[in-house]
C-alpha positions in Angstrom: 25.3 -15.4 19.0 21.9 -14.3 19.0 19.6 -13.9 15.8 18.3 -10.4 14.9 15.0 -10.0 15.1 12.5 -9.7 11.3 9.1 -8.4 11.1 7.8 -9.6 8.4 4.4 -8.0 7.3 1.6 -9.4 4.8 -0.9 -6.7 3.7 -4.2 -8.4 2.3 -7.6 -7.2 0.8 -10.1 -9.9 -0.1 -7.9 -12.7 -0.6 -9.7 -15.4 0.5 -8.5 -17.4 -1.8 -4.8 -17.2 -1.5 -4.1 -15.9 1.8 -4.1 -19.1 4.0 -1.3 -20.6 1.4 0.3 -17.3 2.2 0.4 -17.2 5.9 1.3 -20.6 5.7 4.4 -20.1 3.5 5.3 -17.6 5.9 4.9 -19.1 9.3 6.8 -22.3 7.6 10.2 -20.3 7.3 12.9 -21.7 8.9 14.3 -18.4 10.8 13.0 -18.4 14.7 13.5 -14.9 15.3 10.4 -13.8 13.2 6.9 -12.6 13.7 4.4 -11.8 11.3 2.5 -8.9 10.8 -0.7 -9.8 8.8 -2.8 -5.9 8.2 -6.0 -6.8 6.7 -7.6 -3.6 5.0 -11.5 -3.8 6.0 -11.9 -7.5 3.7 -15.4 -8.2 3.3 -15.4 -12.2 1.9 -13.7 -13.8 4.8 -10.2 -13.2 4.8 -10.4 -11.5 8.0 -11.5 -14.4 9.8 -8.3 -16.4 8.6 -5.8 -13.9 9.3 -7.8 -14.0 13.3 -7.4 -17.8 13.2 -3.9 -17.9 11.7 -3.3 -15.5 15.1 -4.5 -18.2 17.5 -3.1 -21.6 16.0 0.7 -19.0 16.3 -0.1 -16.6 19.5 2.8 -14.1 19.8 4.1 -15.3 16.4 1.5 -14.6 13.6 -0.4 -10.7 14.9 -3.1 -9.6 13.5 -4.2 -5.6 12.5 -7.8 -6.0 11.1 -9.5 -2.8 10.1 -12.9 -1.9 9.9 -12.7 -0.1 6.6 -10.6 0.2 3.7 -8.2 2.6 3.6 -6.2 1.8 0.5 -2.6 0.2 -0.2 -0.2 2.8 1.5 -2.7 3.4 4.6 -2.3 -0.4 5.3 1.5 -0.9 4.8 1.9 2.4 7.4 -0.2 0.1 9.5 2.1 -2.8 9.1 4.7 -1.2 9.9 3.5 0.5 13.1 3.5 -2.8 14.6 7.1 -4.1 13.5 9.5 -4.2 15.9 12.3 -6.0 14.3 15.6 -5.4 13.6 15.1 -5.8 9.7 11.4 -5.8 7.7 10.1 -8.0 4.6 6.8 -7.5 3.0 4.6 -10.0 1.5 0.8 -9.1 -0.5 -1.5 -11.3 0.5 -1.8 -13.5 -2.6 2.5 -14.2 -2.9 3.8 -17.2 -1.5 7.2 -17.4 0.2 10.0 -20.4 -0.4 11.9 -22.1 2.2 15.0 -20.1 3.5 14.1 -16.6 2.2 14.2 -14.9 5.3 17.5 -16.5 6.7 19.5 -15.7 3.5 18.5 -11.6 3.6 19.3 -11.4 7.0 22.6 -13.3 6.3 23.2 -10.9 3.5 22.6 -8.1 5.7 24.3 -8.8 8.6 27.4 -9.2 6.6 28.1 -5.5 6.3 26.6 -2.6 8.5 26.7 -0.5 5.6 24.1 -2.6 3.3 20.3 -1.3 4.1 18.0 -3.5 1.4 18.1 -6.4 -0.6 16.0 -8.6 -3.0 16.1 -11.8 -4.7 14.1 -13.4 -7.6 10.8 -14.2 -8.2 9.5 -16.8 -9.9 6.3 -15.3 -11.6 3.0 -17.4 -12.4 -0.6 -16.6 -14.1 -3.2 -18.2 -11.8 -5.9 -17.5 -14.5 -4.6 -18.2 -17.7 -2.5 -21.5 -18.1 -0.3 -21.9 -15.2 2.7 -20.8 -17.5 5.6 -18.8 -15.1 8.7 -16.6 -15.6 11.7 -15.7 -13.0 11.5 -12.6 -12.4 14.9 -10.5 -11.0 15.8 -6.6 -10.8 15.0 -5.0 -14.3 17.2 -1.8 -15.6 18.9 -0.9 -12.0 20.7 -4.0 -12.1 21.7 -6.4 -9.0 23.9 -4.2 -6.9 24.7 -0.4 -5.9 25.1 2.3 -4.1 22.7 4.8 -3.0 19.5 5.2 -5.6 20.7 6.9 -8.3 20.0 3.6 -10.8 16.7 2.9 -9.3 15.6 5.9 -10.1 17.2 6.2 -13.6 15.6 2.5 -14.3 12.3 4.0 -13.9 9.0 2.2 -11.9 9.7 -1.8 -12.2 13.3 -1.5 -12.3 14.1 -3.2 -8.9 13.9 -6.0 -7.6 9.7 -7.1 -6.3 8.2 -5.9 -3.5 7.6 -9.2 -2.4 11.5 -10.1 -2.4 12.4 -7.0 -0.2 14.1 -7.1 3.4 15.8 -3.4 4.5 16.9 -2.4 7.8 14.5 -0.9 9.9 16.4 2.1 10.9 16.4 3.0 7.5 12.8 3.6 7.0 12.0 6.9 5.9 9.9 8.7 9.6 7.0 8.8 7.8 6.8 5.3 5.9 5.5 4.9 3.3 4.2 8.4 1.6 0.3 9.4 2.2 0.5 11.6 -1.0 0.6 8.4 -3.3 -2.3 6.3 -2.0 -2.1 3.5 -4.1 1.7 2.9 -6.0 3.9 4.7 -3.3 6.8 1.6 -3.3 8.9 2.5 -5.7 9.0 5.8 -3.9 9.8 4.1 -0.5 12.5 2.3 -1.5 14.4 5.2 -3.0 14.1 6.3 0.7 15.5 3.9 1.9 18.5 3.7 0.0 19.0 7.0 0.3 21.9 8.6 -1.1 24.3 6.1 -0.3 22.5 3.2 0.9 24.5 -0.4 0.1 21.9 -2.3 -2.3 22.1 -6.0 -3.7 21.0 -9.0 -4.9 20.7 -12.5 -2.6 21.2 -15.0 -5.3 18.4 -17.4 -5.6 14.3 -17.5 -6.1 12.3 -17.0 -2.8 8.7 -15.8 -3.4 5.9 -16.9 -5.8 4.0 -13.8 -7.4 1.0 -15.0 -8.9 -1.2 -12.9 -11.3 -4.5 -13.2 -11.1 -7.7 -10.6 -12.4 -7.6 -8.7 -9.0 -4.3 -7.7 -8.9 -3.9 -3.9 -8.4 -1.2 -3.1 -11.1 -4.9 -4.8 -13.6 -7.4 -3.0 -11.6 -6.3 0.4 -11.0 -4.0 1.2 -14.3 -5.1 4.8 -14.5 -4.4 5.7 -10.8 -1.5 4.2 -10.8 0.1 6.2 -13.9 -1.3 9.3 -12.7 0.7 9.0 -9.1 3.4 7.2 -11.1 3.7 10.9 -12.6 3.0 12.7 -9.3 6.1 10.8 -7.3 8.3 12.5 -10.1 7.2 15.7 -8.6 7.8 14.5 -5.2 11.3 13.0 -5.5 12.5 16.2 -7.8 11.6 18.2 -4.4 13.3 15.6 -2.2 16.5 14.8 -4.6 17.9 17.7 -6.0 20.8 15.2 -6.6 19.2 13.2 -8.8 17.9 15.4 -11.3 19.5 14.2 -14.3 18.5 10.5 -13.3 14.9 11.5 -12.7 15.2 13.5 -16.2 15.8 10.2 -17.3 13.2 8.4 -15.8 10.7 10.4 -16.6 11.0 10.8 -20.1 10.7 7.0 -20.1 7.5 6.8 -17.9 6.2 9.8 -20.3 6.6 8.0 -23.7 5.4 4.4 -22.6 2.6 5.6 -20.4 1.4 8.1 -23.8 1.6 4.6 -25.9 -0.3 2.7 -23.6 -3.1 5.4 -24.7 -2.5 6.0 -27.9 -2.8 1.6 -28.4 -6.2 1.8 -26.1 -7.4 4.6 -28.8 -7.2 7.4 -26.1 -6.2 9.5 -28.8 -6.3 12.9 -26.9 -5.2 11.3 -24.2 -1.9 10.3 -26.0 -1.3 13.9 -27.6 -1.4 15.2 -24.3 1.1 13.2 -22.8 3.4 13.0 -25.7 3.3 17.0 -25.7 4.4 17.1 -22.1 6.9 15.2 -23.0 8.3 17.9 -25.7 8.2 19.8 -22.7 10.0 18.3 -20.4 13.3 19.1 -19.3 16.2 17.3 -21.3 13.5 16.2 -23.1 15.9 13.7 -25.1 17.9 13.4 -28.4 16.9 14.5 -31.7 15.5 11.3 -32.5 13.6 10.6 -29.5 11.9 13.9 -29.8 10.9 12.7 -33.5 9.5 9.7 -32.6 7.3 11.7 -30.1 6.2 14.2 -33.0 6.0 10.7 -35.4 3.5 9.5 -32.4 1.3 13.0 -32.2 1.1 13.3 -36.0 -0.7 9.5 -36.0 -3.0 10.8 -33.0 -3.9 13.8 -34.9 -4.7 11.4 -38.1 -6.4 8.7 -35.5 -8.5 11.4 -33.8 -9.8 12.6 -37.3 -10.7 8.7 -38.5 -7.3 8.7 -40.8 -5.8 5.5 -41.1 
């Protein structure tokens, strides 16, 4: 019986460092059906150059889209994925490394019922700059398994699995990949379209990837951006999922009140109040004694702002 195909796509952007160990990881998996998309974003310290070489030692296997300038995270994963042609699609950032037999278990787990359309596995987490210490990372609130993406959505941003651990079906991409309107954090959005309504989601038991944490990371580099389209998608998937809207209710409350104490501890004191007075304003804005610990929070910025302790 014949393998299904699996494009499997590394986005990069001055990885110099890392992305050799990358490719490698990649081109070492054990599954023959598989080529490699490798979308370099403009790189200006040599990781280009790599990914072309990584293309010649593997012709037909590892190929290369190297662009001239940099148009951000969610321009180059559309780019990727122009170029995949496989039956089912994995993702990899440039600075992750893969472990042996990730790519044959997802496709096994897939190809076990028509009905399942993504899947991830742990990740086993490590600090590159600090002192090598590591974590395993799995799914966070939506749990392992389900149907459609009602508790994705409820678990809020970071409550599946990591993108590096992914593998869906590519006839369930959403037409227009991943969504232009959020440049920079849009894949918590794109996997709520792919799962869909009633998408088949789950867990392949087992640590596959290596997620390594280093100063560059985007999540370190581009905190602000990211919260402000973190609060835009909300907007977006209210438009998109009327059936959802008590989850994203949910959600959102949560993003609200984390994101307003991430100010309030950096001293962004109006910042905070802000924030924490959308909140009030929110609909289901939460039980009586969340909304007091929002008004406990915008009396201390009030005191804060004024030099109170």
């Amino acid at each position: 019986m014949a393998l299904p195909k699996v494009s499997h796509f590394i986005i990069t952007y001055n990885q110099r460092a890392y992305i050799e160990q990358a490719l490698q990881s990649a081109v070492d998996q054990d599954y023959p059906e598989l080529e490699i998309v490798v979308a370099d974003d403009g790189s200006v310290d040599g990781t280009a150059e790599i990914v072309a070489d990584f293309a010649l030692r593997y012709p037909g296997k590892v190929i290369p889209s190297l662009a001239e300038s940099n148009g951000g995270i969610t321009s180059n994963c559309n780019r990727a994925l122009a170029l995949c042609s496989g039956k089912y699609i994995s993702c990899q950032g440039g600075d992750d490394v893969l472990l042996p037999g990730k790519i044959s278990h997802q496709v096994q787990w897939l190809e076990a019922d028509e009905r399942r359309v993504m899947c991830g596995h742990d990740v086993r987490v490590f600090f590159t700059s600090l002192d090598g210490s590591e974590h395993v990372r799995g799914s966070g609130r939506a749990g392992r398994n389900g149907v459609g993406a009602g508790k994705i959505i409820e678990g809020g941003v970071g409550s599946f699995f990591m993108g590096t651990s992914l593998m869906w079906r590519a006839s369930a991409t959403p037409p227009g990949g991943f969504d232009t309107r959020i440049p920079i954090s849009s894949d918590w959005k794109f996997i709520i379209d792919v799962v869909g309504l009633d998408g088949v989601w789950g867990a392949v038991d087992g640590v596959y990837a290596l997620y390594r944490i280093h100063p560059q990371n985007i999540s370190s580099t581009k905190r602000d951006s990211i919260i402000m389209e973190t609060l835009r998608t909300f907007v977006y998937l209210r438009q998109q999922y009327p059936a959802f809207r008590s989850e994203l209710n949910l959600a959102r409350r949560e993003i609200f009140y984390n994101v307003a104490k991430v100010y309030y501890r950096n001293n962004s004191f109006g910042r905070a109040r802000r924030v924490f007075r959308a909140l009030l304003g929110t609909e289901g804005s939460g039980s009586w004694g969340q909304k007091a610990r929002v008004l406990k929070y915008l009396f201390k910025c009030r005191r804060r702002s004024r030099g109170a302790i």
